[in-house]
C-alpha positions in Angstrom: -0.9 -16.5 -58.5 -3.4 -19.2 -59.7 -4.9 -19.6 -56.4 -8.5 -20.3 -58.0 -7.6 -23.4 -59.7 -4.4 -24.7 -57.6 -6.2 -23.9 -54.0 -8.6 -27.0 -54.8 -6.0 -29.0 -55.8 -3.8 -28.3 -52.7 -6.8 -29.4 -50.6 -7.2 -32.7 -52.4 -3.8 -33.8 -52.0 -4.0 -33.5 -48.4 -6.6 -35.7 -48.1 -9.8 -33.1 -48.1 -12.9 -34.2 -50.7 -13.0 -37.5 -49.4 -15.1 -37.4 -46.4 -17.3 -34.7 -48.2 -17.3 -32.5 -51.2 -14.3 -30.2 -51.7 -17.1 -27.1 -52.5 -15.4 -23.6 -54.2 -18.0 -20.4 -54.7 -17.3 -17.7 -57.2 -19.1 -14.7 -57.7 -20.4 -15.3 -61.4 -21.8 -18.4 -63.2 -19.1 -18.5 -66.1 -16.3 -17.9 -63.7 -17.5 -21.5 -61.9 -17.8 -23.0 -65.4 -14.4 -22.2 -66.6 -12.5 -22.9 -63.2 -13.7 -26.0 -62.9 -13.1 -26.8 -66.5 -9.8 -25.5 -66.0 -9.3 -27.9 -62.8 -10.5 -30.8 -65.0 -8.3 -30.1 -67.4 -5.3 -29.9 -65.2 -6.2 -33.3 -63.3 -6.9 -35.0 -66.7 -10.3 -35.8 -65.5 -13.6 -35.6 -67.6 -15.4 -32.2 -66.5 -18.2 -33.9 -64.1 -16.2 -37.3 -63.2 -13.9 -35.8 -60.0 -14.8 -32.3 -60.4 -17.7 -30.6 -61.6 -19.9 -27.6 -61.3 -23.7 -26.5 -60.6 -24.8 -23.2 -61.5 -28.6 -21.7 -62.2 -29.9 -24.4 -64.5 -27.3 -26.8 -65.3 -25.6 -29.2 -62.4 -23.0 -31.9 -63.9 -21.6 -32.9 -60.6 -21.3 -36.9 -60.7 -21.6 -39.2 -57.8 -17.5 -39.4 -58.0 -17.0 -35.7 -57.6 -14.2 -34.4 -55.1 -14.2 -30.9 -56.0 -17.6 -28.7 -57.0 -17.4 -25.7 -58.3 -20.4 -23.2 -58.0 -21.9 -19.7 -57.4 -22.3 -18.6 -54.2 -26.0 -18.2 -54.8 -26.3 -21.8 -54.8 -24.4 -22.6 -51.9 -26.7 -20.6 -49.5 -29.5 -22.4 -51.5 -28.8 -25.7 -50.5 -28.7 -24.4 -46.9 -32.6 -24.7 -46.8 -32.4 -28.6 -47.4 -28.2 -29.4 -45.7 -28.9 -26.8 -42.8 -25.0 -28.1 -41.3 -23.9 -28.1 -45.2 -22.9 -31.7 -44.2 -22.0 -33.0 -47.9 -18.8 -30.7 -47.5 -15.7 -31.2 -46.0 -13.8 -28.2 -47.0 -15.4 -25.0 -48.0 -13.7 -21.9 -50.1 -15.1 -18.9 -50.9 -13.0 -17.1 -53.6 -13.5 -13.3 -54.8 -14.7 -12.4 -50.9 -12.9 -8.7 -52.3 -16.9 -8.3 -54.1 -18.6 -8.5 -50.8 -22.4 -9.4 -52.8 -24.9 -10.2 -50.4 -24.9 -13.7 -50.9 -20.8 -13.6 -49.9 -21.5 -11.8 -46.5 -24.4 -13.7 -45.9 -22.3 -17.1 -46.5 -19.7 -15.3 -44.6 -21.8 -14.8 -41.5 -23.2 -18.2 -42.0 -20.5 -20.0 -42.2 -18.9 -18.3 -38.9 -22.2 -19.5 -37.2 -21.7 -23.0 -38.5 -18.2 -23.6 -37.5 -18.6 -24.5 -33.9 -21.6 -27.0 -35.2 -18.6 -28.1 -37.5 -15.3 -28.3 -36.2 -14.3 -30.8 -38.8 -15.3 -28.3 -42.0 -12.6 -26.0 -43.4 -12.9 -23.0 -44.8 -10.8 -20.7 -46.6 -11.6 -17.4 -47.9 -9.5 -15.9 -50.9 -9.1 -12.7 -52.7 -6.6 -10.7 -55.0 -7.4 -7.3 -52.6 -8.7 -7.8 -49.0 -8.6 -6.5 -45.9 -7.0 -9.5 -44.2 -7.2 -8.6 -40.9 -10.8 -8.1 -40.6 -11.8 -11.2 -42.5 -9.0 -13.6 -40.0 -10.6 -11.2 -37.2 -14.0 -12.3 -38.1 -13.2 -16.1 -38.2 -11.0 -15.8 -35.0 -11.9 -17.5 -31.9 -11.7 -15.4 -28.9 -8.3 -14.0 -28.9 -6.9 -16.1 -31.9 -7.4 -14.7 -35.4 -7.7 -16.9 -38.2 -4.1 -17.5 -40.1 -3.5 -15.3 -42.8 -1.5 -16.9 -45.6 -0.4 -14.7 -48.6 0.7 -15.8 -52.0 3.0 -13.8 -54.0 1.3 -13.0 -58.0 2.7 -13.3 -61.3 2.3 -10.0 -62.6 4.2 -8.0 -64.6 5.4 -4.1 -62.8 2.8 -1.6 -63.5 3.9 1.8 -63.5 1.0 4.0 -62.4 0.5 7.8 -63.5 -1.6 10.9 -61.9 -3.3 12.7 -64.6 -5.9 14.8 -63.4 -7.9 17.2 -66.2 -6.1 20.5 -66.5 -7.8 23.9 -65.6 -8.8 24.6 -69.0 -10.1 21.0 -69.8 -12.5 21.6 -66.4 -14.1 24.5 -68.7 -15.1 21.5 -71.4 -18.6 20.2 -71.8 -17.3 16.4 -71.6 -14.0 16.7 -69.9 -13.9 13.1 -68.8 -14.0 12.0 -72.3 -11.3 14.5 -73.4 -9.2 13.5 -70.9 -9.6 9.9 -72.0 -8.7 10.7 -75.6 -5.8 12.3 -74.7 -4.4 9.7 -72.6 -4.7 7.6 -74.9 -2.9 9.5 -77.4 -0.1 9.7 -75.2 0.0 6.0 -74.3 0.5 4.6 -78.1 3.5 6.7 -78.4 4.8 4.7 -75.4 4.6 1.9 -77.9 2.5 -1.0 -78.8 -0.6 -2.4 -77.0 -4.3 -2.3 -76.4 -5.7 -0.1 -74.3 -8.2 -0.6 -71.6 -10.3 2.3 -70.4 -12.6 2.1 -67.2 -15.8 4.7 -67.9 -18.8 4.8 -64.9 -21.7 3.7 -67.3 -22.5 3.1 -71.0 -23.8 7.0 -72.0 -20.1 7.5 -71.0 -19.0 4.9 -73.0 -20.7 5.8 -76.2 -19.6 9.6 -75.9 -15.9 8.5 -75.3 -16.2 6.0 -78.4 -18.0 9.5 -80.2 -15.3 11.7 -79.6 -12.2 9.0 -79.8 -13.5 8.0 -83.6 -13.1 12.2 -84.6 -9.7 12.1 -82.9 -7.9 9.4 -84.0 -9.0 9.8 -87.6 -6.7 12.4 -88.1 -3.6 10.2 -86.6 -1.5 8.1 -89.6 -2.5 5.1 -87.1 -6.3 5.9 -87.6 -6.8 3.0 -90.0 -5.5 0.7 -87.2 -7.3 1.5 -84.3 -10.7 -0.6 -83.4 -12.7 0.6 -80.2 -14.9 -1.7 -78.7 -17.3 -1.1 -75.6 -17.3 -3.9 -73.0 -20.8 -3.3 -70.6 -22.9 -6.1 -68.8 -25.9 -5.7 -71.4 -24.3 -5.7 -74.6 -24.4 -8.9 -76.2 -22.8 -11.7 -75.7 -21.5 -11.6 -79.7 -20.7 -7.8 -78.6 -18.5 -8.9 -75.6 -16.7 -12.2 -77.2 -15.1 -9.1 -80.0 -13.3 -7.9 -77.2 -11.9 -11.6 -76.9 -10.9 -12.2 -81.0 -7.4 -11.7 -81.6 -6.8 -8.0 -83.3 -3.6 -7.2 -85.7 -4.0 -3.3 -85.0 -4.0 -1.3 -81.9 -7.7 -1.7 -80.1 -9.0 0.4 -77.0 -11.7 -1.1 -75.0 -14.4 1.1 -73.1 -15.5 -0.9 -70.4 -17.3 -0.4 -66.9 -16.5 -1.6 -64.4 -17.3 -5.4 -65.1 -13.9 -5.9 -66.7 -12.1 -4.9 -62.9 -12.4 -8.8 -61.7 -14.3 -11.1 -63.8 -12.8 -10.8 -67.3 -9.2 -11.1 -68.3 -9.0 -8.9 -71.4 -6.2 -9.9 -73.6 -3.6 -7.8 -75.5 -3.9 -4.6 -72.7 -1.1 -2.9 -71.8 -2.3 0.4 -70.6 -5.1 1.2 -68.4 -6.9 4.7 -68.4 -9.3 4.9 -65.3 -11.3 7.4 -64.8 -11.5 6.9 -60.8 -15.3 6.5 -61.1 -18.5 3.8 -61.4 -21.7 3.8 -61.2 -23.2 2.3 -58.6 -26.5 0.8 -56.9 -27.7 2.2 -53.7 -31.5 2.1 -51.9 -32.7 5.1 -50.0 -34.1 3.9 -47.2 -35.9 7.3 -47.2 -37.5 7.5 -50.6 -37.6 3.2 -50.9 -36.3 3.6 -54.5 -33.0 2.7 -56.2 -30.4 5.2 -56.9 -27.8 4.6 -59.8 -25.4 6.9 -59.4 -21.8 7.9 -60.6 -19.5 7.8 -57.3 -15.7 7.8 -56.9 -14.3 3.8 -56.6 -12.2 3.1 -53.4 -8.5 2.1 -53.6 -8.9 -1.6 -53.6 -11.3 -1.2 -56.7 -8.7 1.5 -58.5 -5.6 -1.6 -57.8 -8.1 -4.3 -59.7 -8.0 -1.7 -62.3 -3.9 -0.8 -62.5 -3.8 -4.8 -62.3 -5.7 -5.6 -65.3 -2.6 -4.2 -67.4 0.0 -6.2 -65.7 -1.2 -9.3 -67.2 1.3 -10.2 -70.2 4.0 -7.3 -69.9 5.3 -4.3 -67.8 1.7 -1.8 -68.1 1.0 1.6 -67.7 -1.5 2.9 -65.4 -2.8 6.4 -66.1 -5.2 7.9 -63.3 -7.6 10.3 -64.5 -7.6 12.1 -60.9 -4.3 13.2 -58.6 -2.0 12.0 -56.1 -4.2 13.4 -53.5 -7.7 12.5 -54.5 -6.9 9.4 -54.4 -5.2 8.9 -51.1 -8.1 10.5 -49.5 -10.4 7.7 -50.6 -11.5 5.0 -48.5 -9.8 1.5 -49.0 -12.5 -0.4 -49.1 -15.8 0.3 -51.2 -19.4 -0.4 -49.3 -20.6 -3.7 -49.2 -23.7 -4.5 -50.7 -25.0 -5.1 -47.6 -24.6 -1.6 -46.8 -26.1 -0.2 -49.9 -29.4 -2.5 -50.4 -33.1 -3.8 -49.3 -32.7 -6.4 -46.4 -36.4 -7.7 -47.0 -34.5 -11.0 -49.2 -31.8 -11.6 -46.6 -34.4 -11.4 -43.7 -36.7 -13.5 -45.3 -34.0 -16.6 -45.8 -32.4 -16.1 -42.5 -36.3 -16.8 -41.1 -36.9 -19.3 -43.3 -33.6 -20.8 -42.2 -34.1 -20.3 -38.7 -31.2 -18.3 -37.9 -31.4 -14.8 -35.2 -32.3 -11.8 -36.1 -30.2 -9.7 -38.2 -29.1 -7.7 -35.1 -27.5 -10.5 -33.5 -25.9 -12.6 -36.9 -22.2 -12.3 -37.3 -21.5 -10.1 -40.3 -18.9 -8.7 -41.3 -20.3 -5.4 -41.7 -23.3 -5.6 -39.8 -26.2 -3.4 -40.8 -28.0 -0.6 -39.4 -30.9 -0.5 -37.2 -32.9 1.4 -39.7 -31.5 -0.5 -42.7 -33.2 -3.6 -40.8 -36.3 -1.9 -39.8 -36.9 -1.3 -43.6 -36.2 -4.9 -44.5 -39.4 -6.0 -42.3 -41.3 -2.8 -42.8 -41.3 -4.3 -46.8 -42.1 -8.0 -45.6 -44.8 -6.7 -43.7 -46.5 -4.8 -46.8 -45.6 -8.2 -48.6 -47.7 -10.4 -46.0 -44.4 -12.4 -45.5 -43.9 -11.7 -41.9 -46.4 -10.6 -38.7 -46.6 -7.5 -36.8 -44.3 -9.3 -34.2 -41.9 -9.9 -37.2 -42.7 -13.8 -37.2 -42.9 -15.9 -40.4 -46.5 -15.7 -42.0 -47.4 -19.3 -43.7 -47.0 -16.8 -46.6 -43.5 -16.0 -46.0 -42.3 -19.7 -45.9 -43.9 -19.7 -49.3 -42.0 -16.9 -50.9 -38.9 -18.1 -49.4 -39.0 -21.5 -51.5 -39.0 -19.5 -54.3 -35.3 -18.6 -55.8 -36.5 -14.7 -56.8 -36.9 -11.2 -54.9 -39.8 -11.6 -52.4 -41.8 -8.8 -54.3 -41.5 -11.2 -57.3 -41.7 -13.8 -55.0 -45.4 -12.0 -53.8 -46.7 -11.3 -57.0 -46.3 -15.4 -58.0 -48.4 -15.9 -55.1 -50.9 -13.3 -56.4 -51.3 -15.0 -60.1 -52.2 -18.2 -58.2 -54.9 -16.1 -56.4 -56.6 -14.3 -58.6 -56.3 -17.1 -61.5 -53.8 -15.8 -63.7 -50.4 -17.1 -62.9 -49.7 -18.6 -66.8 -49.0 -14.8 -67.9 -47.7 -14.3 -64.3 -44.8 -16.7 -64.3 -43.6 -15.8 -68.1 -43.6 -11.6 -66.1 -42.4 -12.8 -63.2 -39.2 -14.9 -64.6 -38.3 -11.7 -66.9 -38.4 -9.4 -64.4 -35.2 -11.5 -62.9 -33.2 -11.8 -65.4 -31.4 -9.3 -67.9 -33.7 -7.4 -71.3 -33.2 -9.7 -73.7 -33.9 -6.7 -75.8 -30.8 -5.0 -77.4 -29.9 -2.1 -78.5 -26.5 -1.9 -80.5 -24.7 1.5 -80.2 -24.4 1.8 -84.0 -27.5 0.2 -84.5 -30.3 1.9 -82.3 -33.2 3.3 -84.5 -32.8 -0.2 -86.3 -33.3 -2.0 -83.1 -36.0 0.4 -82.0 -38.3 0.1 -84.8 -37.6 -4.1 -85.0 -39.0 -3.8 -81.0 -42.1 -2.2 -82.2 -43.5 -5.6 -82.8 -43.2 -6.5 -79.3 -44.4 -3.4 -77.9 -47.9 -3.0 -75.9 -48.8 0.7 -75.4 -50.9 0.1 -71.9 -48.1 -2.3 -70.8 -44.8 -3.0 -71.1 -45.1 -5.7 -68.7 -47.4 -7.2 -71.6 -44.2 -6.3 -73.8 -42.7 -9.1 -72.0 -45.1 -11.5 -72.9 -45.5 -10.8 -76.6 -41.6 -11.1 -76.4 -42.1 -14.5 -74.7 -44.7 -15.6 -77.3 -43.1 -14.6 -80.1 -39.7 -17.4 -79.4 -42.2 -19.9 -78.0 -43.4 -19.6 -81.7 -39.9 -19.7 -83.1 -39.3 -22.9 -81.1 -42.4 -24.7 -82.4 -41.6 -24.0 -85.8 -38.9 -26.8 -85.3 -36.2 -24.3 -86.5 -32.4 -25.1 -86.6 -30.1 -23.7 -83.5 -28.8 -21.3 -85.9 -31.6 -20.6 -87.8 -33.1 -19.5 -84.6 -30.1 -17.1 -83.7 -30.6 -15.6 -86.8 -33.9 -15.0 -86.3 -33.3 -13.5 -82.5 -31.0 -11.5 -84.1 -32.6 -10.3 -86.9 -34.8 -8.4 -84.3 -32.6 -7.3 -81.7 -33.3 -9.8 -79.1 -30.6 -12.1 -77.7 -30.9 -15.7 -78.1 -28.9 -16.4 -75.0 -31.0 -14.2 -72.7 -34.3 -15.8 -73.7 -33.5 -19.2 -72.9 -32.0 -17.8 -69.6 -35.6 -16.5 -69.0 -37.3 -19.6 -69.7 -34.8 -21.8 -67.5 -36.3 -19.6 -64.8 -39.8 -19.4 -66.0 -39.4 -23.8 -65.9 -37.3 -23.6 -62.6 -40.2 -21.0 -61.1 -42.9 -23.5 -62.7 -41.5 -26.7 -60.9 -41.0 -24.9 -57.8 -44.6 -24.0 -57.5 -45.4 -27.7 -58.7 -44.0 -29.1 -55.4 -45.9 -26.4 -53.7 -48.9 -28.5 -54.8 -50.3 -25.5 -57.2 -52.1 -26.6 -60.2 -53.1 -24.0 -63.3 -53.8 -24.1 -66.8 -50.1 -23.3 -68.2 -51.1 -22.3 -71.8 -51.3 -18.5 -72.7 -55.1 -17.2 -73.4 -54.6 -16.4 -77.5 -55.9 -12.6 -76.2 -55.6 -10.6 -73.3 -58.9 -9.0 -72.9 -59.8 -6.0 -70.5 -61.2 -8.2 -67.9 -57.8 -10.2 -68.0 -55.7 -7.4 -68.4 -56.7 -6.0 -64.9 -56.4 -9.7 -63.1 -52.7 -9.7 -64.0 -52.1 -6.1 -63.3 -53.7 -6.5 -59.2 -51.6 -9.2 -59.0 -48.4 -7.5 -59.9 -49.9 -4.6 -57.5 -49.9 -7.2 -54.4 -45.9 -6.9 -55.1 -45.4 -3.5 -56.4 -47.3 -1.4 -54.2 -44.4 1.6 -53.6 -44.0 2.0 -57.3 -47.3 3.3 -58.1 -47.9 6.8 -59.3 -50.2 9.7 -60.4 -50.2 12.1 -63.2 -52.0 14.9 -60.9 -50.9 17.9 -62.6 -50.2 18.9 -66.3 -46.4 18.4 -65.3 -44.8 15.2 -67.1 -43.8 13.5 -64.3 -45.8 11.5 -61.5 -46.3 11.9 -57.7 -45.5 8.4 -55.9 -45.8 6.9 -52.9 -43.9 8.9 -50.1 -44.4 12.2 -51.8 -41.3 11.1 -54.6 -41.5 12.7 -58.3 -40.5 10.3 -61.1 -40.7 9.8 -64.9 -42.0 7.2 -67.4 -38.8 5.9 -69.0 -38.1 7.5 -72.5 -38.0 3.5 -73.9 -41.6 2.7 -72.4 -44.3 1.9 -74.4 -46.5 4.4 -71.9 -43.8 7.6 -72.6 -46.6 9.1 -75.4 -49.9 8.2 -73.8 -49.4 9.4 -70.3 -52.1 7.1 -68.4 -54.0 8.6 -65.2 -52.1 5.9 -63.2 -49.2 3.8 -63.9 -47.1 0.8 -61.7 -43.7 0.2 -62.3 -41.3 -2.8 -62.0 -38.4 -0.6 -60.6 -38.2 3.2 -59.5 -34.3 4.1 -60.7 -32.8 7.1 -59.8 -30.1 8.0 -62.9 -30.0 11.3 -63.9 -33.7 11.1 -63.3 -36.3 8.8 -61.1 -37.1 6.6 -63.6 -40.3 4.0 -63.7 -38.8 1.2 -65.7 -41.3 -1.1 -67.4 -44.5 0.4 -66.1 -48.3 -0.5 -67.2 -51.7 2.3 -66.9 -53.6 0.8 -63.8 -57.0 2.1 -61.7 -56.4 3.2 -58.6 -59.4 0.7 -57.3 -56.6 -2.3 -58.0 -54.5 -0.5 -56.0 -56.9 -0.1 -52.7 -58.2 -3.5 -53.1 -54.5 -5.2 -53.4 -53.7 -2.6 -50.4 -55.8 -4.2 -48.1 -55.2 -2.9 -44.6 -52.1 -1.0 -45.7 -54.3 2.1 -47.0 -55.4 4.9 -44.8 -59.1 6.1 -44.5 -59.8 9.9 -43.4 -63.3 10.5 -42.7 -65.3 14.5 -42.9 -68.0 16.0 -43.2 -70.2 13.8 -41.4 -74.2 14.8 -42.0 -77.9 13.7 -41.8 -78.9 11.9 -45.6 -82.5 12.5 -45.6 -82.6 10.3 -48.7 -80.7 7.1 -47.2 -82.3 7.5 -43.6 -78.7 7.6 -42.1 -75.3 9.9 -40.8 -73.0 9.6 -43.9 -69.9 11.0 -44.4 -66.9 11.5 -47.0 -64.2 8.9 -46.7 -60.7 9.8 -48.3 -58.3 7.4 -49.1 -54.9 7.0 -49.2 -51.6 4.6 -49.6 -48.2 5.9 -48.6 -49.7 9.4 -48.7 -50.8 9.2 -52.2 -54.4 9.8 -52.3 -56.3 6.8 -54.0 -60.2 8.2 -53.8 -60.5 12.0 -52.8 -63.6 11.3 -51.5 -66.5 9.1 -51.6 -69.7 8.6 -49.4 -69.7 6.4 -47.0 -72.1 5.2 -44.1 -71.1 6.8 -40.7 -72.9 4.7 -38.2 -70.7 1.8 -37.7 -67.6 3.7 -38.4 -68.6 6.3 -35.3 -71.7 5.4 -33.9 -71.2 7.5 -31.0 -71.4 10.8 -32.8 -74.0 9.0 -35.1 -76.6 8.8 -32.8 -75.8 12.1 -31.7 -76.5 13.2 -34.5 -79.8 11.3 -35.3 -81.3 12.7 -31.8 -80.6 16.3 -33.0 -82.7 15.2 -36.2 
């Protein structure tokens, strides 16, 4: 329908972008970079003159702009400084179908705003929504919001039901059977690439596995290419899917090629009815990863990738039935996450409590409970969930307020040059890589980075070994080649040290001051400086190996595993900290690091529990001791030490010291 780029147009023609900016979110930065390009293009105007874009790190909006495209990340970042987004006339918020945090949270804000605003418009779009709610939600009183539709330009798509047959349920990998043979069926329809939507990359590279040993008994085998398409290949990887192909080409994607990437050339879609997707347990305070069946607004963005350039074919990897029994709608993110970061701005920013803010889907009481139970370890917020001086602090800073905590931590305890080089990686994708035909090659090139007490000192070897690369002066291509020749990706490290500079000028105008060079060692006194202060962040993802079993016992009684990829996987330290607890097919400690469990009570503070027995007459010491046991989120820190009794009880110490 082109309502992305002509929607903006539209606007300026009736006289919108002159009294403020014409602003237009999307969900992803190069979605905001090619629109407005696009819109640039079609106004004959230099990208930056009348319209331009700001995204994470670059902003070429000129004084003379009308229309500004950007993420909608941004957006609710400039709310901190424009609290009545006053440079704005007109406000749209396209994709609202993805429902991210940041797009209910603009959502909600923007309902708040309008009554401040009567003269701002808004106008929400998406390929599949449910209308109704969203016109409900922007109603006033009675009156929904209009609803206008726009009719597409897409080609018929004729959708088939093909569940797995009895005997393909008896398989060890029916899903990838059933993909193979679709397939099969599909290019005898005729020609045209195939799309296939698979719930994660193990998926993907079994399907790929099994497709190569099929089709190279077809006459067409020589023709076929099959290329994966997954958010942490490559971008070299991902443009292949792009190049123009003279043969017949099947892509195995996940589901990042539903919305935000037009894939050219496809004509048939295979979908196998399923992602994976990201959920927190509010029970266990980890983040499950898990392969779920998609909702039937997610299963149309798939039929409608085919429809693109010609009548497609739709083949459903589940029935009739299964599929109308699924919801329309998917769970927001909302739903399905840690409300610690959208508490945190919504205080910073002064708005009510989450209870009372208009969202669309608003959450649960416990979900919320969480979010401040979490700020609360952090520092960021009081017992009477009220801003700590702290909190302001981490809300300046454009990162997860755990990341956000252990910044404030390297400034503390002196170390924040190594801190802020963690810190920045942590927030941004592995530049590491690990090509499907390539992996023992990538492994063994990775060795060089690899620390076996921390992979969170991984990071910084990785970090120290392009800052060398760039002082060497070498040539922009000279220094791919040289990212490439060991599997790291040249685009994902300078995204890290965009961040690492946009975290370092952020705590500039905090007024912090620290030496910014690296130490040319990390010694063992060093080495435990930066390890408490990723502890004052971290503290739920500690763990103890306790029994001769491989895996650890965590915080809140949870069981998990040292990552296969770790530099720790061998060694097997007493106690480890990890980055992230992920639940897959396993709990997983991603990027963990061998820690003592004195860091852990003296970053605790007042968070750890003390159990005191055994309390006795020390001849020796003159005095009523007693054992003290200590603990954090049930996981016992010190079994038991001896401790002083008097001040603690001095009640039954004196008791006791009359009996003497």
């Amino acid at each position: 329908s082109g309502k992305t780029t002509q929607i903006p147009k539209i606007c300026l023609e009736q006289g919108r972008g002159v009294r403020g900016l014409i602003g237009h979110t999307q969900p992803r930065r190069i979605a905001a970079r090619s629109v407005a390009t696009r819109i640039a293009q079609e106004l004959a105007t230099p990208l930056g003159a009348a319209v331009g874009f700001k995204v994470r790190f670059t902003d070429r909006t000129g004084p003379d702009a009308y229309i500004k495209l950007m993420t909608d990340g941004i957006l609710l970042a400039e709310t901190q400084r424009d609290r009545l987004l006053a440079a704005y006339d007109t406000i749209i918020v396209d994709e609202a179908h993805e429902r991210s945090l940041n797009i209910d949270f603009l959502l909600g804000y923007l309902k708040e705003l309008l009554p401040r605003r009567p003269d701002l418009k808004v106008i929400v779009t998406s390929a599949t929504l449910d209308a109704e709610r969203f016109a409900r939600h922007f109603g006033d009183g009675d009156r929904s919001a209009p609803v206008i539709e726009v009719s597409g330009r897409a080609y018929p798509v004729e959708i088939r039901h093909r569940p797995p047959a009895a005997d393909e349920d008896d398989d060890e990998d029916p899903l990838e059977q059933a993909v193979v043979a679709a397939a099969e069926d599909l290019w005898r329809e005729g020609p045209g690439d195939i799309l296939v939507f698979l719930p994660g990359e193990r998926e993907i590279r079994e399907t790929a596995d099994l497709a190569r040993a099929s089709f190279a008994r077809r006459p067409y085998a020589s023709l076929v290419e099959i290329l994966p398409l997954y958010a942490r290949l490559s971008v070299n990887e991902q443009q292949r899917v792009f190049a123009p192909s003279q043969g017949r080409r099947m892509v195995l994607a996940t589901n990042v090629a539903e919305t935000s990437l037009t894939v050219p050339g496809i004509r048939y879609v295979v979908d196998s009815g399923l992602a994976r997707v990201r959920r927190y347990s509010l029970r266990n305070k980890v983040t499950l990863l898990q392969i779920e069946k998609i909702a039937q607004s997610a299963a149309a963005q798939r039929a409608g990738r085919c429809g693109r350039v010609a009548a497609g074919i739709c083949v459903r990897l589940y029935s009739e039935d299964d599929f109308a029994a699924r919801p329309r709608f998917g769970d927001p993110e909302i739903l399905r996450s840690s409300l610690a970061a959208v508490i945190l701005r919504m205080a910073a920013l002064d708005l009510p409590e989450v209870a009372a803010f208009p969202f669309l889907d608003p959450p649960g009481t416990r979900a919320i409970a969480d979010g401040y139970q979490l700020l609360e370890e952090l520092s960021a917020v009081d017992a009477g969930r009220r801003l700590t001086s702290l909190g302001r602090e981490l809300a300046q800073l454009p990162v997860d307020p755990r990341i956000g905590r252990i910044i404030v931590a390297g400034r503390e305890l002196g170390c924040l040059a190594e801190i802020l080089v963690i810190a920045a990686a942590l927030a941004v994708p592995d530049p590491r890589e690990r090509p499907l035909e390539k992996q023992q090659a990538a492994d063994q090139a990775h060795l060089r980075f690899r620390d076996e007490r921390s992979d969170f000192l991984s990071l910084v070897a990785l970090w120290q070994f392009f800052a060398d690369a760039l002082s060497e002066g070498l040539s922009h291509r000279r220094l791919v080649e040289r990212c490439r020749a060991h599997f790291v990706s040249y685009l994902r490290l300078v995204e890290w040290r965009d961040l690492h500079h946009q975290l370092s000028e952020q705590v500039r105008e905090l007024g912090w001051r620290w030496p910014e060079a690296l130490p040319d060692k990390i010694d063992e006194a060093r080495y435990a400086l930066i390890h408490r202060a990723l502890l004052a962040g971290l503290l739920s993802n500690i763990g103890n190996a306790s029994d001769p079993e491989e895996h650890y016992l965590g915080a809140r009684a949870i069981r998990f595993f040292v990552h296969p990829g770790s530099g720790l996987a061998r060694k097997r330290p007493k106690w480890v900290l990890a980055a992230e607890l992920t639940e897959t097919t396993r709990l997983y400690a991603r990027c963990a690091a061998k820690i003592e469990p004195e860091w852990v009570e003296a970053a605790a503070g007042g968070l750890v529990d003390k159990t005191y027995f055994d309390p006795h007459w020390d001849r020796e010491r003159g005095e009523v001791v007693a054992s003290e046991r200590v603990s954090l989120f049930g996981l016992t820190l010190v079994p038991r030490r001896r401790v002083s009794y008097g001040s603690l009880a001095p009640a039954i110490a004196r008791e006791m010291l009359s009996s003497e």
